[in-house]
N, C-alpha and C positions, 0 to 999 in steps of 0.2 A: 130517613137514613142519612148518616151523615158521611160527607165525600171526604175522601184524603186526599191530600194531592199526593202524585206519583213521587218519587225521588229525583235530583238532578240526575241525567244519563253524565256516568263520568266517562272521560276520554283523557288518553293517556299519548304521549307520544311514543311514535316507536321507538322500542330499545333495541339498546346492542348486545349482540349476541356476547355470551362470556367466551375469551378467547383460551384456546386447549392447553389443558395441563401442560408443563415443562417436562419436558423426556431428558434427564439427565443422564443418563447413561449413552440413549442414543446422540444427545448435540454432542457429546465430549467424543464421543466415535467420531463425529464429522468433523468436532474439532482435529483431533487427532489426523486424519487424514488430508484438510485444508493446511494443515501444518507442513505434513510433508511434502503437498502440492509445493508449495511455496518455498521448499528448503532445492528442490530439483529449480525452479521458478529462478530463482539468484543464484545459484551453480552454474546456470546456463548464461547467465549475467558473466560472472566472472570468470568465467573459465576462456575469455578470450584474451582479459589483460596478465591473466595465470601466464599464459602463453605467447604475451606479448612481444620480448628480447628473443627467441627462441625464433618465432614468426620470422619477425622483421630482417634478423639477419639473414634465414633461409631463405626469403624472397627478397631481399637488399629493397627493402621500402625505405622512406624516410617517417617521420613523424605524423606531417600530416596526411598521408598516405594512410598510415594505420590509423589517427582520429575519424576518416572519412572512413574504411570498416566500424571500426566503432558506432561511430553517430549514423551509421546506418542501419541499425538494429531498428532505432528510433523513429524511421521516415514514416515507417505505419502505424506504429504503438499505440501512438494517442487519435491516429483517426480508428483503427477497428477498436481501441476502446471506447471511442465514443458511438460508433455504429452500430457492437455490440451493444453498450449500455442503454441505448435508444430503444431497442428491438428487445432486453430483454424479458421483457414484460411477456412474452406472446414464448418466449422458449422455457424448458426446464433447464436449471442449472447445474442440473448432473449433468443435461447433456452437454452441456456447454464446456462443463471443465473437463467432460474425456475427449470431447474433441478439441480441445487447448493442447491437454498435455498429448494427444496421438501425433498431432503436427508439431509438437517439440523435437521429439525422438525424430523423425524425417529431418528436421532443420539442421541438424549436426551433420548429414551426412553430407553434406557438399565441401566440409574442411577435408574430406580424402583426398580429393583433385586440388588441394593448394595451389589454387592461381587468387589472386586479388577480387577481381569478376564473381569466382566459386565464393569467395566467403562473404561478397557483399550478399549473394544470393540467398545464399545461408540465413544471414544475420535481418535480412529482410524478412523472409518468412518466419526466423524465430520472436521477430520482434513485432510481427501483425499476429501473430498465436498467443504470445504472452500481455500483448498491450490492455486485453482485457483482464488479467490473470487476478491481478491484488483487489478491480472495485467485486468483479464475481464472483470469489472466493469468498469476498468480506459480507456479500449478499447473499448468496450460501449460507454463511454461519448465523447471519441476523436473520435467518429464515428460523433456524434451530433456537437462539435464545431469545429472551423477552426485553425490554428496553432496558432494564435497571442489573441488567447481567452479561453486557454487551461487552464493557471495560476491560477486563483481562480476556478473551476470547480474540477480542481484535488487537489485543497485543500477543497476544500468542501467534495470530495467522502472522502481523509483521516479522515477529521475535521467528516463526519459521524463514524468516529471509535473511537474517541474521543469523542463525542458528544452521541456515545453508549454507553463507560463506564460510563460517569457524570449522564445519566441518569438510565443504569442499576445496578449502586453501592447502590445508596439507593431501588431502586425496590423491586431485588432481596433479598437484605439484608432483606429486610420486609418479604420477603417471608421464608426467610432462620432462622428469627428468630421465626416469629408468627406459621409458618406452616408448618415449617419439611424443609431440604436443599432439598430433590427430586423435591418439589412444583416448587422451583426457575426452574428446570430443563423441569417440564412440562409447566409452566408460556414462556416458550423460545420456545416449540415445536408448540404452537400453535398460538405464533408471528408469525414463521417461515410459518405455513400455511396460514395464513391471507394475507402475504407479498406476497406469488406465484399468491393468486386468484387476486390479485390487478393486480401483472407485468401479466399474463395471457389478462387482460385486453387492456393495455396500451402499456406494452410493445413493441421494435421496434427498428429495423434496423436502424444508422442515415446513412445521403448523406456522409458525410465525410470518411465512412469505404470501406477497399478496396474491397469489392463485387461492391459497388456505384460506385467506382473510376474505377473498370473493365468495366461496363457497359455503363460511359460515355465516357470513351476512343475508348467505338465500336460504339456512335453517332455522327453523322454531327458534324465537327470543330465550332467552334465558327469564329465570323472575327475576323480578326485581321493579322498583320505579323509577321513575324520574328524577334526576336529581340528588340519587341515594348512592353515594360508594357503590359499584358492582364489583365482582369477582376482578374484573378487569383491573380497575384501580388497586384491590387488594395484591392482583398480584404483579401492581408495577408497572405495568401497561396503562396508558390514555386512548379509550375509545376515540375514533376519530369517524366512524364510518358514518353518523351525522352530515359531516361537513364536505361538502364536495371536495376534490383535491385543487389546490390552485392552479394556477397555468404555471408552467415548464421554464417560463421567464422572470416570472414575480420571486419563485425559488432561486430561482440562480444569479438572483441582483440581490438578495435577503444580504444585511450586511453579516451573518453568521459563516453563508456559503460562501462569501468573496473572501472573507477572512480567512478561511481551513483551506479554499483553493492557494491563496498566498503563504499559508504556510506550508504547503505541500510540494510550493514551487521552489520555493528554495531551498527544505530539504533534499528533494530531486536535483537542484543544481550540484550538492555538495556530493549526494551518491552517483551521479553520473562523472564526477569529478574520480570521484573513489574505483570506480570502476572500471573505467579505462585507463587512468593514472597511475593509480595510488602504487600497485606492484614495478611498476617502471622507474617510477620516483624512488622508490626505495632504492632499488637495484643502482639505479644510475647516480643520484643522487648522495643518496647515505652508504653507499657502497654496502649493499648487505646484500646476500647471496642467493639465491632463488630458494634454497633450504628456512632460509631466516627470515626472509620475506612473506610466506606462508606462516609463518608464526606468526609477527607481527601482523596480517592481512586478519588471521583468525583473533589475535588478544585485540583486537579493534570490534570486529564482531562479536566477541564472548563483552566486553563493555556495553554493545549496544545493546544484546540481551538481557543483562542486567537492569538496565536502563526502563526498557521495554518491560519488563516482570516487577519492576515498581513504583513507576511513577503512575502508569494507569492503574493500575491495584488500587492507588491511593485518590485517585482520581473518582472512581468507583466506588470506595467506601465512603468517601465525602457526598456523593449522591445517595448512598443508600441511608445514610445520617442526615437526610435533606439539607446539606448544604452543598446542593451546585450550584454551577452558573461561570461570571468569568472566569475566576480565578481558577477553579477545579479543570476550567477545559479553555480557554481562549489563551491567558496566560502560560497554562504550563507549555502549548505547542510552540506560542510566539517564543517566548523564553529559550525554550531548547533551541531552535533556528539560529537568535540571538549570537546564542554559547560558543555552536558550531561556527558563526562566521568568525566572531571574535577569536578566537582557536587559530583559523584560518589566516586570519590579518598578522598574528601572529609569526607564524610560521617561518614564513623568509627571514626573518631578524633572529631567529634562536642561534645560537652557536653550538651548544655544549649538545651530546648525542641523546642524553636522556632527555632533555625541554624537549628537542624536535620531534621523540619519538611519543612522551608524553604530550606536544599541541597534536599529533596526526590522529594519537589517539581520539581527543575529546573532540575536533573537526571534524573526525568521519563518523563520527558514535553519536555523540549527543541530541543531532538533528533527528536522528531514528523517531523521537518519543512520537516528533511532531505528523508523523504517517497514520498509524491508529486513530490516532484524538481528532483528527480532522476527516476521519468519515464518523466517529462518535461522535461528535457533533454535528455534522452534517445529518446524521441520521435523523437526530433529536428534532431539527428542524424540518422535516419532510414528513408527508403523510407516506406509509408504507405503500402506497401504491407508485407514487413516485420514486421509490428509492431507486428502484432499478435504471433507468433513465438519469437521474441526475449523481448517484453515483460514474456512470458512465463520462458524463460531462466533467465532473469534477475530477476521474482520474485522467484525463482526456487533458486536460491545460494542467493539471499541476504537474505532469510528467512532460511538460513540453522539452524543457532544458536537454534532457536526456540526445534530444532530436538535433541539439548543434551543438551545445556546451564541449564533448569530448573533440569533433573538428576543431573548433576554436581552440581551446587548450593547447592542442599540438601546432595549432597553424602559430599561434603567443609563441612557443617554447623552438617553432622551427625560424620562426624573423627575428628575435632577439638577438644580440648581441654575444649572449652565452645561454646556454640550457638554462643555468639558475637563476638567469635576470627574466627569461620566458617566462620559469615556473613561479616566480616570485609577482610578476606583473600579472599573472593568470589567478594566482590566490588571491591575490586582493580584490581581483573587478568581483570574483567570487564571493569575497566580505563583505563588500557592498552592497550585494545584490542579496545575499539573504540577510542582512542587516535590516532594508528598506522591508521586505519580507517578514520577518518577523516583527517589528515594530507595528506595521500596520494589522497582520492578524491579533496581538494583544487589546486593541483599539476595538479590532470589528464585530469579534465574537461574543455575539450577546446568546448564547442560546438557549434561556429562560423568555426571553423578549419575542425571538422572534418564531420560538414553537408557540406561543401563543397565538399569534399574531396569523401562520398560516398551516395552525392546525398538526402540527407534528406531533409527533409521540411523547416529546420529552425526554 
């Protein structure tokens, strides 16, 4: 009788589970309503420098009096953003953002007692509620889409902060003239409620967040082999659940993440600039009227949304046509930083009303692009399990500026010699500084190189 031998037993490694169809209808709802988080999110931002001339005189502050409200928004911002971002791995991110925006609506209400004390108070608790607001949100939505659909999504959540000032400059201002500056502030507490009972409703968890991703990795494999395109790859996505995630440090020294945090720093220098400033500069400065000033504060904002709806667009198709890499995302952030300082440096030397009104424009606008593209690439380098933690981190230092930049500014503009030698000497250190910032994120951001390297999505 003659013997066969048996077959080789084959073995196969384990695969990865194929990651859940894309729910278009549902991510564009979350879009939709991370959008409007985010338009209340910078209403609340600017509705103090809205109210700034108004303030100051009713409580006879000087400058840096009102910088120190201001930059006190920021004492908590970037540590409960980093706290939060630490921690959110273990929370859901609905609950996170209704209880963001529940303690927004609370935060306004201390401008009714108008003493200096009540508004740092205020401005404290709004700015530990919101310090998490832009990386959670943007977590939130990269929960909902898949990595190759991220691009215009996170410029939409930005373009809502942008899309917040252009509508809340003349709002508010209405409210700030016809009915007292607190109204503006109670006009905002009860946006902020209206906003909760809605996410309350709607609100939700997407497939693409890593709680989803832990629980399809513990379901039945999908087919497929080794080695072979899976559904994953086909729709965009790089399995990664193979690879352990790195440590928390090797990610945050990655020269991709040092580069998007630098350019995130000096966009935030120039919006923190804008935000406590830019309505007072107008007014005092260019002599333009708190009516005209809200126009200009929004055509600066309606620019950055422009901005924002096409340069990631484009940023986006170039990946979906496989040509990313620097140029599609390290460049275009650094570049926009660049523009906005250059803008900036500008500024004190223009004479004529239209150059200065056109540098404020592209000084306060053009940096916008560089907020998106630097958690898009951030993302690309990070396994989804990390994102939530080192988003944290990353908004956590790129938003440091926020936390002295507006004191400073006023402390420049109250030692000077004259208001415009202050604001002139104040724009420049601010050119410099996102100069040095942008330059060096064009440099850092490899993030083909280094999703490689530590397992990111791409």
């Amino acid at each position: 009788m003659a013997v066969h031998p048996l077959p080789p037993r084959r073995t196969s490694a384990p695969e990865t589970p194929d990651p859940p169809a894309y729910d278009r209808r549902r991510a564009w709802l979350i879009l939709a309503m991370v959008v409007a988080f985010m338009m209340i999110n910078y209403a609340d931002k600017s509705v103090l420098g809205l109210a700034a001339v108004p303030l100051m005189d009713e409580l006879a502050i000087d400058k840096s009096t009102y910088g120190l409200i201001s930059s006190s928004f920021y004492l908590l911002f970037s540590v409960s953003g980093l706290v939060v971002g630490l921690l959110s791995a273990r929370w859901s991110t609905r609950t996170m953002l209704l209880v963001m925006a529940a303690l927004w609506a609370v935060a306004q209400l201390p401008a009714l007692v108008a003493t200096v004390p009540a508004l740092v108070a205020g401005r404290l608790l709004l700015g530990a509620a919101e310090g998490p607001a832009a990386s959670m949100s943007m977590h939130t939505l990269y929960g909902w889409f898949p990595p190759g659909r991220r691009g215009m999504p996170s410029a939409l959540q930005i373009g809502g902060a942008a899309l917040g000032t252009a509508v809340a400059a003349p709002v508010l201002t209405w409210f700030i003239v016809n009915l007292g500056w607190r109204s503006a502030f109670v006009a905002l507490a009860i946006t902020s409620a209206a906003w909760c009972l809605v996410w309350y409703a709607v609100g939700k968890d997407g497939p693409y967040s890593a709680a989803a991703q832990r629980a399809a990795a513990g379901a039945a494999p999908a087919s497929g082999t080794p080695g072979t395109p899976g559904a994953g790859e086909r729709n965009g996505t790089r399995p990664t659940a193979e690879m352990p995630a790195p440590p928390l440090s090797r990610l945050l020294l990655s020269g991709t993440v040092v580069g998007s945090v630098l350019s995130a720093f000096g966009s935030h220098w120039a919006l923190a600039v804008s935000s406590a400033w830019l309505p007072v500069y107008l007014q005092t400065q260019l002599d333009l009227t708190a009516s005209t000033t809200s126009v200009a504060v929004s055509a600066v904002s309606v620019l950055s949304l422009l901005l924002l709806l096409s340069v990631p667009a484009l940023v986006d198709r170039r990946k979906r046509h496989g040509r990313a890499g620097r140029a599609a995302d390290g460049i275009a952030q650094g570049a926009a930083v660049l523009v906005s300082g250059a803008a900036l440096a500008l500024l004190p030397f223009a004479e004529q009303r239209a150059a200065q009104l056109a540098l404020v424009a592209v000084a306060f606008a053009a940096h916008a692009v560089a907020i998106p593209l630097h958690y898009v690439t951030t993302a690309a380098v990070v396994p989804a399990a990390r994102r939530g933690p080192v988003f944290g981190v990353v908004a956590a230092t790129g938003t440091l500026p926020g936390m002295f930049v507006p004191y400073l500014t006023g402390h420049l503009v109250d030692g000077a010699a004259s208001e415009a030698t202050g604001y002139a000497i104040a724009f420049l250190l601010s050119a410099a500084v996102m100069a040095v910032c942008g330059a060096v994120a064009m440099l850092a951001i490899r993030p083909d190189r280094d999703a490689r390297a530590l397992g990111g999505e791409g």
